[in-house]
N, C-alpha and C positions, 0 to 999 in steps of 0.2 A: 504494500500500500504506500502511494507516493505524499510524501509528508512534506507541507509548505509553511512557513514562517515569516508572517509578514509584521514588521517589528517599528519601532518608532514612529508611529503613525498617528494621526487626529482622530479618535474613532467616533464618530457620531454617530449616536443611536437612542431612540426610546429618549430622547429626548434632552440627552447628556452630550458632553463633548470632554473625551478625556484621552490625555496619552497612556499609549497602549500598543500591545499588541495579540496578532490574533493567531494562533495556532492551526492548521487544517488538514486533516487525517482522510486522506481517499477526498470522497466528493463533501464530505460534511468539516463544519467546524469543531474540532475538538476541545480548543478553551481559547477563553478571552482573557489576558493580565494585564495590569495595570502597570505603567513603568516602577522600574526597581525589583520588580520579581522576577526569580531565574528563568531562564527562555531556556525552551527544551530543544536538542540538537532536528535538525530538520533537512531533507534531502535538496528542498531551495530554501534561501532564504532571501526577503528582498526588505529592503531599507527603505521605508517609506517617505523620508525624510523631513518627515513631517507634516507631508502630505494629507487631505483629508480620506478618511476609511469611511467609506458608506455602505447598506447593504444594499444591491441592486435593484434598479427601479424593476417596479411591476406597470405595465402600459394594456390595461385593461380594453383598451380600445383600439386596434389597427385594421387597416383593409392591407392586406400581404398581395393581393391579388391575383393568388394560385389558386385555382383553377381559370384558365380561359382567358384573363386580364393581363395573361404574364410580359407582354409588349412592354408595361411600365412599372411593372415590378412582380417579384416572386418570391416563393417564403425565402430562400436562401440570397439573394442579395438586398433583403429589407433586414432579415435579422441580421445580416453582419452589419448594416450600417447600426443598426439599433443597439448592438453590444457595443461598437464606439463610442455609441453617447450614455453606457452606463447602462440600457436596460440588458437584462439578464431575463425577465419573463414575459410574453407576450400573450394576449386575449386575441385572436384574432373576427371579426366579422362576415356572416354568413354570403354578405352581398357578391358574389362571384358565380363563375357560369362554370358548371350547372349550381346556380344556389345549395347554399348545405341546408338543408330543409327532408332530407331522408339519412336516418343510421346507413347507410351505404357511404353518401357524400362526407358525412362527418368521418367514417372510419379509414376514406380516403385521403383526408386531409392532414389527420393523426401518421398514417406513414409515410405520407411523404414528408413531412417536417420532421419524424425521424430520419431520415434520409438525407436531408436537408439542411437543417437549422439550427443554426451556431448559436440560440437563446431558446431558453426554457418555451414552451407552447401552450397555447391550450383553443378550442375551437368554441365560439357559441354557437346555437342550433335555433337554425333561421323558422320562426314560427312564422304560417300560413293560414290564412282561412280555412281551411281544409286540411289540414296534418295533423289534428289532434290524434289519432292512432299511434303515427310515428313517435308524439310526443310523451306519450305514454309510456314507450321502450327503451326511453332514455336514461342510461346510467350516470345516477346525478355525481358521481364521482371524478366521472369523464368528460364534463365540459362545467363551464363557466357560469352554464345558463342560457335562455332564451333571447334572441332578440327580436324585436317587436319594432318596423316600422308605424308607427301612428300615421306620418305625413309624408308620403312616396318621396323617396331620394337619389337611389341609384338601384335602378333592377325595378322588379317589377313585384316587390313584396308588402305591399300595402295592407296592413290589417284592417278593414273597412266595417265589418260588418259587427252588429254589436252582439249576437249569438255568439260570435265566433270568440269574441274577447269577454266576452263571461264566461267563457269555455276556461279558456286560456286562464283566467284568472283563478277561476273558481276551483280548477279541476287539476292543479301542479303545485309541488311542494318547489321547483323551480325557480330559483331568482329571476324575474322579468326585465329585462334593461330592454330601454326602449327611447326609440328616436321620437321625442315626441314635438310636432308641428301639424297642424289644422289644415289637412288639404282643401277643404272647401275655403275657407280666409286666403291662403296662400293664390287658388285659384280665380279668387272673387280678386283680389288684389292686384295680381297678373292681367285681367281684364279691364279692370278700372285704367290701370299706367300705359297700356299698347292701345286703350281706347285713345288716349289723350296724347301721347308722342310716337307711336307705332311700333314697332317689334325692332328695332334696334336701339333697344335702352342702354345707357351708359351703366355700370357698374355700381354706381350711385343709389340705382333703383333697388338692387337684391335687397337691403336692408328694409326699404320699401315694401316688397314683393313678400318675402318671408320673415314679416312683423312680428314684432312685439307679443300682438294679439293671436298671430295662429300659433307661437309659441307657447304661451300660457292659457291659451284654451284647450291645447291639448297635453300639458301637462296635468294642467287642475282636474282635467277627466280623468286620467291616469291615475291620479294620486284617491280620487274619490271611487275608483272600481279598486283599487288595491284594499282603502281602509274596509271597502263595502263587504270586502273577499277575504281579508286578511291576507292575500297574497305580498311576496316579496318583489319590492318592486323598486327598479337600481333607473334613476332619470339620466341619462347619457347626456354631455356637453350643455349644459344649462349656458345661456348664452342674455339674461335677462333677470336686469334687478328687480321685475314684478315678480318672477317663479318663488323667487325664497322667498315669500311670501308662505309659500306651501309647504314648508319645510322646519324641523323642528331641531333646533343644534342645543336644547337642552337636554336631551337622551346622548348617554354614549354610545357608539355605533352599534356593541353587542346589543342595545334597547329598540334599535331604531329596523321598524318594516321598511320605509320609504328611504330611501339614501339619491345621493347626487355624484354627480362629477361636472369637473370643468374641466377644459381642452386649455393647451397653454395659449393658443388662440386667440381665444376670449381674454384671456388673461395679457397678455401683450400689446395686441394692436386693436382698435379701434375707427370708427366712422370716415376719421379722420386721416386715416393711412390709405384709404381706398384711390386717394389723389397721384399718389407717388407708386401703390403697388399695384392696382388694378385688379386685376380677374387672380392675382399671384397670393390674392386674401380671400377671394371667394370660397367660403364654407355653406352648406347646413348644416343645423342653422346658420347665418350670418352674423358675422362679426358688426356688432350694433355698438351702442354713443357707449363716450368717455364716461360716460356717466353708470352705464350698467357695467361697463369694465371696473369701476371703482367701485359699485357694489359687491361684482365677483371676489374683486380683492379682497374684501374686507370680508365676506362669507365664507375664504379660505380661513384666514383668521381668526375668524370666529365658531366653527365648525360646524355650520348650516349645511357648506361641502364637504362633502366628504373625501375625494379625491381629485388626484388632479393627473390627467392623461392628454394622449395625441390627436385621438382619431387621424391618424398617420393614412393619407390617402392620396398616390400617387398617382397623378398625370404626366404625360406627355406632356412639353410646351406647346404643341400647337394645338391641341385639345383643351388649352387653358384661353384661347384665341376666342374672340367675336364679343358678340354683346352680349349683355350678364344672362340674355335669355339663352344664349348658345353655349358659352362655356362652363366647360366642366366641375362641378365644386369637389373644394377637397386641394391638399396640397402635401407634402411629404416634412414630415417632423422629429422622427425617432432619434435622427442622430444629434438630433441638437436642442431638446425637449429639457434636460437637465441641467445643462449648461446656460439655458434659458433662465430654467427659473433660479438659479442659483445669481443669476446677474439680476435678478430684480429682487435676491435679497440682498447683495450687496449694493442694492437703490435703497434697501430700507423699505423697500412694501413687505416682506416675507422674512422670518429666519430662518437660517442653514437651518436649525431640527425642524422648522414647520415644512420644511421643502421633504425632508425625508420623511417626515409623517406620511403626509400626503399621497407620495409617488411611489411609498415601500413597507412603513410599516401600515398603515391602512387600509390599500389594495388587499394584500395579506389578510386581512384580518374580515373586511368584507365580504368577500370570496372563500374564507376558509380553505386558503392552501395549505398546503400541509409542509410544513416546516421551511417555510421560505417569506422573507422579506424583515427581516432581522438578524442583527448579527449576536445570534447565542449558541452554546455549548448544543451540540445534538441538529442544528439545523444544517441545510443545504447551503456551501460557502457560494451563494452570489454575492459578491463583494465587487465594489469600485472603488476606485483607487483618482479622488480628483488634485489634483495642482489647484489652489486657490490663485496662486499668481503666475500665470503662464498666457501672457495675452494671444488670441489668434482672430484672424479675422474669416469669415465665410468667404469662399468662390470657389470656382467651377472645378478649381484642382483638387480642391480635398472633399468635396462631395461624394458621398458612398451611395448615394439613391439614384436605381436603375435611369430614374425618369433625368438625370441628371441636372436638376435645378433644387432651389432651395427659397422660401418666402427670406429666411433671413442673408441673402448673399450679401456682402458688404457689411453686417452685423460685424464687430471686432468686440467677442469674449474675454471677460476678465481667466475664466477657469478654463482648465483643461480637462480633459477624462485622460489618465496617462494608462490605468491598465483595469481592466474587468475579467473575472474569475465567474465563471459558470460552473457551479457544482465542483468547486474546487480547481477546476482545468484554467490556466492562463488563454484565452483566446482573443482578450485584443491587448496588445505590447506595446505602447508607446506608438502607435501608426502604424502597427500590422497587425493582422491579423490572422492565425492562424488553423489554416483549413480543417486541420486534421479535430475539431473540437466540434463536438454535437451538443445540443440540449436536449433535454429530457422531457420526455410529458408531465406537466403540472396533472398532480392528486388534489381534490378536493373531498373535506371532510363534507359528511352528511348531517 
């Protein structure tokens, strides 16, 4: 068994910041000490040098886009970029062709990401108006949970019908995470704006188009079939300071049926970036005013949210082209998701432990993985390894996303990610990374 020793380091965890070092036996952590206690002899050992110790982000929300989408990316070149930027475990998203919405698709996607995938896995299982059977046979062990379009986005998985989501609700011990936006608002909205300037709207308009209102009317539906069902029910990229509204951050997460996340997105950029990025910021939902980004902020803070993830979803650049009614939403995030939020705590909106709460020990703990997204005796060693001061800037050359662009190019990083341990394995070194390193399929507890 190959024994690792990774010694003089920052270790921030659970909420502490202490020197330290961490011990690692096979794929697990065998002990954590505290400097001045004897370090036991180890087959590597690496000097951290002070460096920060983190446990590696969990990113509960990616489109990989294996099956069928692989033109702009696929599990094996999204996860290497992903282990660059720190994540170690990934959630992936049913929306791909043939949609995972049958135990055949999902069992197909499980080994090819063995096969594949230089970070930890796990698949959600795309719920349909009609699959309740399949969702029936699903081993809740073995995936994430459900996803649930509320407001068509990409594919063609709209849960529309309200049988169908009382089903869904009422009828699975399942976590339900769900893209929640009002397609009849979204649609009514769309008509209103192409009635009055015609079908090549500027950019300007999507925040328009996919409001405020079709946001929180289909969350608040959401949240009121969950309390109605006692169903668990996970709201995907909250993008609006009316949603927390709905939301209740005086329960600790082990208390709480209804939970949240935020996409760093939302958390970044704003109404006001639509000028200089364009379609290179188009999400759904849409990136809306300075004002609901400064609610999100402070909802991290205050623990309304409960996580904070990618929805990592790569384009093509000329699929990112035309008017906001043509191009593609969605943009690619994974490698630089950490490094992100780590630069707006050192803005002072977030602290380095709320940053690791958030993106590691939280996810974990939501989700009920099984020994991952902390660094203690007995768990899974995903660990990262950041440089607090090592400045770099984003462009074309260090980019690891098949789609090969970046929302942040010209972005210049205070921190760097210098090395990420997947299950113990060293697979990304200082700007390499190396092939011969697999991830494991994430276990959820029941």
């Amino acid at each position: 068994m190959k024994t690792t020793l990774i010694h003089n380091a920052c270790i921030i965890s659970e909420g502490h910041s202490v020197r330290g070092a961490v011990y690692i036996a096979g794929d697990k952590i065998e002990a954590v000490r505290a400097d001045g206690c004897p370090l036991p002899w180890a087959d590597r050992v690496i000097d951290a040098g002070g460096r920060w110790l983190m446990p590696g982000v969990i990113d509960d929300q990616v489109h990989f886009r294996e099956p069928g989408l692989t033109h702009k990316g696929d599990i094996a070149s999204e996860s290497r970029a992903a282990v660059a930027g720190g994540i170690t475990t990934f959630m992936d998203m049913p929306n791909t062709l043939p949609q995972t919405t049958s135990l055949e698709q999902l069992e197909w996607k499980l080994q090819r990401a063995a096969e594949t995938s230089a970070a930890n896995y796990a698949f959600f299982f795309g719920a349909t108006n009609d699959n309740m059977e399949e969702i029936r046979r699903i081993d809740p062990r073995r995936t994430p949970g459900l996803k649930l379009f509320l407001g068509a986005s990409t594919g063609n998985m709209l849960v529309d019908r309200k049988e169908s989501l009382e089903r869904i609700f009422g009828e699975t011990d399942l976590l339900i995470a769900v893209h929640a936006e009002k397609e009849d608002i979204i649609r009514r909205n769309r008509e209103y704006y192409t009635r009055l300037y015609g079908e090549d709207l500027d950019i300007a308009f999507h925040p328009l188009i996919r409001s405020e209102e079709a946001c929180y009317a289909s969350s608040a539906g959401a949240v009121e079939l969950a309390v109605r069902t006692g169903a668990r029910l996970h709201i995907l990229h909250l993008s609006t300071a009316r949603e927390l509204g709905l939301l209740d951050g005086r329960k600790a997460l082990s208390e709480k049926r209804v939970t949240a996340e935020v996409c760093l997105h939302h958390l970044w950029f704003s109404d006001r970036d639509y000028a200089a990025l364009g379609n290179r910021i188009k999400w759904n939902p849409s990136v809306k005013t300075l004002a609901d980004r400064q609610a999100l902020r402070e909802a991290v803070n205050s623990n309304l949210i409960d996580i904070v993830a990618t929805d990592h979803a790569p384009h093509l650049p000329a699929e990112k082209e035309g008017s906001c009614l043509r191009a593609a939403s969605g943009g690619p995030l994974v490698q630089h998701s950490l490094v992100a939020m780590l630069e707006l705590a050192a803005r002072g909106v977030f602290t380095v432990e709320k940053v690791v709460e958030k993106m590691s020990h939280l996810p974990a703990d939501l989700f009920r993985i099984d020994r991952r997204g902390y660094i203690r005796p007995g768990y899974y060693a995903d660990l990262v390894l950041v440089d607090p001061d090592d400045p770099w800037t984003v462009d074309a050359q260090n980019i690891l996303y098949k789609c090969g662009w970046s929302p942040f190019e010209g972005q210049t990083f205070r921190h760097r990610v210098w090395k990420t341990f997947v299950n113990g394995q060293l697979v990304y070194d200082d700007g390499r990374i190396d092939e011969s390193v697999l991830g494991m399929e994430a276990a959820f507890s029941i």
